[in-house]
Each structure stands twice: as C-alpha cells, then as structure tokens.
Residue, then its C-alpha position, 0 to 999 in steps of 0.5 A: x379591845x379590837x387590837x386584843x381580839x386580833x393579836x389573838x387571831x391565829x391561822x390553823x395553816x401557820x403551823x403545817x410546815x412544822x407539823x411535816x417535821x414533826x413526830x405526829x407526821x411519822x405517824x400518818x398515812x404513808x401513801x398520803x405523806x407526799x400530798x400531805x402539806x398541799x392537802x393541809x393547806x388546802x383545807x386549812x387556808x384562812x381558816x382562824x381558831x377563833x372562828x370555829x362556830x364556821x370551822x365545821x361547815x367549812x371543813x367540810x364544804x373543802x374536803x368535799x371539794x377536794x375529793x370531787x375535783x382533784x385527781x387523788x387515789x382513792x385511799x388518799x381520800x379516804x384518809x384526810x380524815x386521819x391527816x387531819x387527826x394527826x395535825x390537830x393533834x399536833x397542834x395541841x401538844x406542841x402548845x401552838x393552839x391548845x385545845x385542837x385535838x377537840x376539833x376531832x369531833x367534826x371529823x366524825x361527819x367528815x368520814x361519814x361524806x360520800x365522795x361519789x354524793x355530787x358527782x352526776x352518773x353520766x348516761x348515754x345520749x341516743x337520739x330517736x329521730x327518723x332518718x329521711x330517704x333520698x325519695x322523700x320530701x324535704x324536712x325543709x318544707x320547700x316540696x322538693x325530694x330530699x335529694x334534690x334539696x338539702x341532702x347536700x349539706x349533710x355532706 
C-alpha cells in the first residue's frame, strides 16, 4: 500500500516550467514575468500535493521569507499572490493536479502578510558617557592625571 501512496506524491514544482509557456502565464503580472519561475520555485520546492494539511503553513512561512530577504520591487511582492493564483490555476485546468485552484483560499492570508511585520526599525546609538579632561584624574584608577596616563591610547 506504501508504493500506492508514493506513485501518487506529486511535487507542485513539476509543473513551473510548463506553466512559464503557458496561456495562464500571458496573464500574470508583467513586471513580475522575469522573476516569476525563480519566484515559483522558490515557494514551491518539495512542497507535495498530498501534503496539504503543511501547505498552508509553509506557503506562508516562504512568502514571508522572501519578502524580508530578497531584493524585490515593492509591486513584485505585492503580487506573488497573484503569480500564485495564476499557477494554481494552471495546474488544474491542464489536468496536472486537479483540484488546485481550491488552493486559492489560503492566499487570502497570504495578502493579508505585512512584509515590513519582521523587520526591526533601526534607531540610533548615542552614547551618554562624560568625556575626561586632560587635567582630570585617570578613569584608570591608577591616581595620575589622564594626560600623563592613558590619553595616549586614544591615539
């Protein structure tokens, strides 16, 4: 029964280079037709269709990554979603996995991901330490005037 379950394991990423030639493909987003197949594989990678109870989850843990590491225009990011649409769409209707477009319901959550969520708001380092005078003792501790002690190593 096992060699039943895995001839039936089918990798959503099989499909990407057929769908680039596809009809759907005409219809996505153009600005986002170059980045589209390393987008696709990306999210899609050893991702199974009969694995869906994870799909979700890690759908969306992989588009939230890409948004915060890699270098995309903002409009690129804001339309994976639809890339994805787009794909799942094609997956269907070419027979390949049928049932795919159903798929579209977890991308209502994908819209909804704040890309700038993760991403901590840098802030200024001022540091509030007294200078010490050239007259004053040693922070050192050793009783001699800063300048004839330790000015040196700021130098």
């Amino acid at each position: 029964m096992s060699n039943q379950k895995s001839t039936m394991r089918v990798s959503i990423a099989n499909y990407i280079s057929d769908f680039i030639e596809s009809p759907h493909f005409e219809v996505a987003p153009r600005h986002i037709k170059p980045q589209a197949e390393t987008i696709l594989q990306y999210l899609f990678d050893d991702l199974w269709a009969d694995s869906l109870d994870i799909f979700e989850d890690t759908l969306n843990l992989r588009i939230r990554t890409y948004q915060s590491q890699l270098a995309s225009s903002e409009e690129t990011v804001e339309n994976i979603g639809e890339l994805v649409e787009h794909y799942f769409s094609y997956l269907e209707t070419s027979g390949n996995i049928p049932g795919a477009s159903e798929w579209s319901t977890c991308l209502t959550s994908i819209s909804q991901i704040d890309p700038n969520k993760d991403r901590e708001i840098p802030t200024t380092v001022r540091h509030t330490v007294d200078k010490t005078g050239r007259n004053a003792p040693c922070p050192c501790g050793s009783g001699l005037k800063f300048k004839k002690c330790c000015i040196g190593l700021l130098k």
